[in-house]
C-alpha positions in Angstrom: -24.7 -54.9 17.1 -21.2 -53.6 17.6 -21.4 -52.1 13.9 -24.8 -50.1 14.6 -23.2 -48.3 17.7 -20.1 -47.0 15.1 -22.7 -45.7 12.7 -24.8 -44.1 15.2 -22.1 -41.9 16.9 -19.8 -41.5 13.4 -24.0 -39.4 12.1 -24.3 -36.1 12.4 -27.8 -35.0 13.8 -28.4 -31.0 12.7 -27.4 -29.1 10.2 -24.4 -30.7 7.7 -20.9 -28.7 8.1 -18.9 -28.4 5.2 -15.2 -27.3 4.7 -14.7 -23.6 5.8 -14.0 -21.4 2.6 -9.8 -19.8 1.9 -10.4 -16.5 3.8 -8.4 -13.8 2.5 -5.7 -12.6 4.9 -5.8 -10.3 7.6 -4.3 -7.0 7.7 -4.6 -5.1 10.9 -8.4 -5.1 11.6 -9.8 -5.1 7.9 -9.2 -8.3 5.4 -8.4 -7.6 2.1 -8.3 -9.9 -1.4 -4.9 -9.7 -3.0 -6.0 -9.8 -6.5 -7.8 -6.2 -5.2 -4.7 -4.5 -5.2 -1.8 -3.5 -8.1 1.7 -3.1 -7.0 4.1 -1.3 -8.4 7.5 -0.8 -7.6 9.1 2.8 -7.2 12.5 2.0 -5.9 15.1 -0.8 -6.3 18.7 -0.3 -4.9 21.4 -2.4 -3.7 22.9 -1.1 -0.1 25.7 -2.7 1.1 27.3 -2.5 4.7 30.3 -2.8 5.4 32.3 -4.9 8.3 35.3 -5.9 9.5 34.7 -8.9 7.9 33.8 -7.3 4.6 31.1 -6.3 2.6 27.4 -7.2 2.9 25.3 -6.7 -0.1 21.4 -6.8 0.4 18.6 -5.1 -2.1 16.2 -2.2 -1.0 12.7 -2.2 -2.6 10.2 1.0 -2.2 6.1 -0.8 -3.3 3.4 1.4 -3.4 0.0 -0.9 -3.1 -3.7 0.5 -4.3 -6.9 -0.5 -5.2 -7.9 2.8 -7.3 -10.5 3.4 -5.5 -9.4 5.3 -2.4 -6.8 3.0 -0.4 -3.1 3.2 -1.0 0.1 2.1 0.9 3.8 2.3 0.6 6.3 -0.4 1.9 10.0 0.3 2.2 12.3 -3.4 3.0 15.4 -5.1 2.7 16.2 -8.5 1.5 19.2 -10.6 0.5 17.8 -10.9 -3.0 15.4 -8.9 -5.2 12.3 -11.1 -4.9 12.4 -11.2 -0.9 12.4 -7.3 -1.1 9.4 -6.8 -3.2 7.9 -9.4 -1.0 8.4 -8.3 1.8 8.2 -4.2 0.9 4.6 -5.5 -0.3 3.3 -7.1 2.7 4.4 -4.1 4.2 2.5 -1.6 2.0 -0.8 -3.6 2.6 -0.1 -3.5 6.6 -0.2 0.1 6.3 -3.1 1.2 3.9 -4.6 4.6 4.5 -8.1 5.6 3.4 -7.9 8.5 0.9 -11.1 10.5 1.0 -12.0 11.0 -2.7 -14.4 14.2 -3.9 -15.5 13.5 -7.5 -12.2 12.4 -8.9 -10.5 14.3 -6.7 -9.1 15.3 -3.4 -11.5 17.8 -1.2 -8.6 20.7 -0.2 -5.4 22.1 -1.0 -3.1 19.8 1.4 1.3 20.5 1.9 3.5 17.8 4.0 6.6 17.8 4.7 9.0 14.4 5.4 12.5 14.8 6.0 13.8 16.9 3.4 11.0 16.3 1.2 8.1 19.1 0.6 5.1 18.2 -1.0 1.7 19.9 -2.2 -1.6 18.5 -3.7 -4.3 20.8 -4.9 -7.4 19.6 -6.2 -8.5 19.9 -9.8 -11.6 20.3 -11.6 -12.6 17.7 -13.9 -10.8 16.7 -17.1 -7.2 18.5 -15.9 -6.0 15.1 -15.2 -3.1 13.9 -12.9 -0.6 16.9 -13.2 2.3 14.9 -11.2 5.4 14.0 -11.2 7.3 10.7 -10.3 6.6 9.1 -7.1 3.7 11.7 -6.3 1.9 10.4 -9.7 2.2 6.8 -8.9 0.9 6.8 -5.6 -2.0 9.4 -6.7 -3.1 6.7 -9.4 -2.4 3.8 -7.4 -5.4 5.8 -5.0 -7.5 6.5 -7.5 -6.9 10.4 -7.4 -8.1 11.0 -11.5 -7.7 15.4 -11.5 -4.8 16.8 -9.1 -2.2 19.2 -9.4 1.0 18.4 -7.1 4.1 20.2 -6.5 7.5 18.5 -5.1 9.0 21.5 -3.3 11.9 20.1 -1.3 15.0 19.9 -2.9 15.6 16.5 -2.5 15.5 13.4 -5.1 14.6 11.1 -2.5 12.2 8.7 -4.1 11.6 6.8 -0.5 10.9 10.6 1.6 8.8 11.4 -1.2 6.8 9.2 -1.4 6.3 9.1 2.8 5.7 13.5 2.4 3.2 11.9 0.0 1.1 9.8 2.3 1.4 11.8 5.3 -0.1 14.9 3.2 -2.9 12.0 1.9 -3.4 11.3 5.8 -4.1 14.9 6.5 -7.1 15.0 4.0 -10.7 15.6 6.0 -14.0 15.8 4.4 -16.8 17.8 5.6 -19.2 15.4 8.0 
């Protein structure tokens, strides 16, 4: 008798539950599948401070994530050693996607930003003039899936890490016609 009470509350009545499915992690309101994205990494540096009690050394990594198809982010961190950088510059990169509106390969308008020191314009291309860019600007275009553009750096700074924010921030300021 005892055994017939355990068996009676350890079934289920309704419909069987099984094991929830690996959900693929949150970033800000959206959820994204890593193997989505490429990464590739623009900037590596080592930055040391310096203290009274000497010299600190620590790496600097600038990531720019995308999925080619009209999201891209950059991620700027620090971290003791290389791979903690990258790490941590990527999760970065994918807490801060943008959505790049896209017009047949292409962007919809001639768009300038400017970031710091750093001057940058995008103007759109028609088909089969290909990605006419240099450096960061190219890398983060492709990384969005940007196929026929025509950019311009015009500041006069080498600064791989403003670039590459003038970049974004001209991306941002894309509209399409609704």
């Amino acid at each position: 008798m005892l055994e017939e009470k355990e068996t009676k509350i350890n079934k289920k009545e309704g419909p069987s539950f099984t094991a929830p499915s690996p959900r693929p992690r949150s970033v800000g309101n959206k959820f994204w599948e890593d193997k989505e994205f490429e990464t590739k990494l623009l900037d590596l540096d080592r930055v040391t401070r310096v203290t009274g009690g000497g010299k600190h050394l620590r790496f600097r990594a600038l990531i720019v994530v995308g999925n080619k198809i009209g999201k891209v982010g950059i991620g700027v961190a620090k971290g003791s050693d290389v791979p903690q950088a990258i790490e941590k510059a990527t999760k970065l990169a994918k807490k801060h996607l943008i959505e790049v509106p896209i017009v047949g390969d292409t962007i919809p308008h001639e768009v300038s930003a400017k970031f710091g020191a750093a001057k940058v314009l995008l103007k759109p291309q028609k088909k089969g003039r290909g990605l006419v860019a240099g450096g960061t600007v190219r890398v983060i275009c492709n990384l969005a899936g940007i196929k026929n553009i025509s950019s311009k750096v015009l500041g006069t700074t080498k600064n791989k890490i403003n670039n590459a924010k003038a970049t974004i921030v001209a991306l941002k300021k894309l509209k399409t016609r609704e």
